[in-house]
N, C-alpha and C positions, 0 to 999 in steps of 0.2 A: 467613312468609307461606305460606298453603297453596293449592297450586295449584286452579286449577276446572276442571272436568270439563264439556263444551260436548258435548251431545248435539241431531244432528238427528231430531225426535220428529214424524213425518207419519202424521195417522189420517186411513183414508175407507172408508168403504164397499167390499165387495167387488165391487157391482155397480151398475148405475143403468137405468133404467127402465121399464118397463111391459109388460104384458103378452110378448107374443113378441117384444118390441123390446128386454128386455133383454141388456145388455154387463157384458163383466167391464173393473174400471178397471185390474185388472192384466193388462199389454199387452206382448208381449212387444216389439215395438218403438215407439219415439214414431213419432204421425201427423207425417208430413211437414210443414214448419213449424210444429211444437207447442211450445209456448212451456217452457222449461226452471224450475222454479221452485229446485230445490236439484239441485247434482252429484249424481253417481250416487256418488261418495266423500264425499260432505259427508253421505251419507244415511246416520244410522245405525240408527234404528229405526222401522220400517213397523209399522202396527197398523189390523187390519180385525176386524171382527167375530168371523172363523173365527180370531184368534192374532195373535201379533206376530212379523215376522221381526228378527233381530237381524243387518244386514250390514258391520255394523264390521270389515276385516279381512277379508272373506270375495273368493274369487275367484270367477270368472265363474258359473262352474258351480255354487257354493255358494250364491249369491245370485239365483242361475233354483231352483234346489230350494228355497230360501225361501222365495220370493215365489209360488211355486205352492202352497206349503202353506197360506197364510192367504188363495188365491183363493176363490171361489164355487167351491161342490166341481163345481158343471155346466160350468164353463170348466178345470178342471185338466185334463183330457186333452185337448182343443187346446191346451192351451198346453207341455205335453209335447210334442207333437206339434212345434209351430213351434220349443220350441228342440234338437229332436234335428237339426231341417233345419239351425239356425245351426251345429250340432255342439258346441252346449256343454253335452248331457246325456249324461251316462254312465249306463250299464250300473248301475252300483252308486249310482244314487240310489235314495233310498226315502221315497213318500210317504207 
C-alpha cells in the first residue's frame, strides 16, 4: 500500500475591496472572534496571486516571511511592521 500525502491547499486574493477601502487578507493577527477554518499547522500551502507560500514545517518567523511575500506588495511594509512589534521578524529576513 502506498501511503497518501494530504495537503492543506488554501487560495485567495491578496486583497479585497474597492477603491481606498482596500485591505490585504493577509492579516497579521485573526479579528477577534474570527471564525478558524484550518489550523495554522494543518495549513500547508497558501496561494495568492503574487506566489504561493509553502508553510509545512516552517517556524514562526518563517511562516510571517512567507506570507508577506505572496501579500499585495502595498500592505508588505505594515505588515513588516506589525510583526517586528510581535518580535517574530529578524534582521535577516529578506523580501
Amino acid at each position: 500500500m502506498i501511503p497518501r500525502v494530504v495537503r492543506a491547499i488554501i487560495c485567495l486574493s491578496a486583497s479585497f475591496g474597492k477603491g481606498d477601502k482596500v485591505r490585504s487578507r493577509i492579516r497579521p493577527i485573526l479579528t477577534p472572534g474570527g471564525i478558524v477554518t484550518d489550523p495554522r499547522m494543518a495549513t500547508h500551502i497558501l496561494v495568492t496571486e503574487y506566489g504561493k507560500a509553502n508553510l509545512k514545517g516552517k517556524n514562526t518567523w518563517e511562516r510571517a516571511e512567507a506570507l508577506i511575500n505572496i501579500a499585495h506588495p502595498n500592505f508588505r511594509d505594515e505588515l513588516v511592521k506589525e510583526a517586528e512589534k510581535m518580535g517574530i521578524w529578524r534582521k535577516s529576513n529578506k523580501l
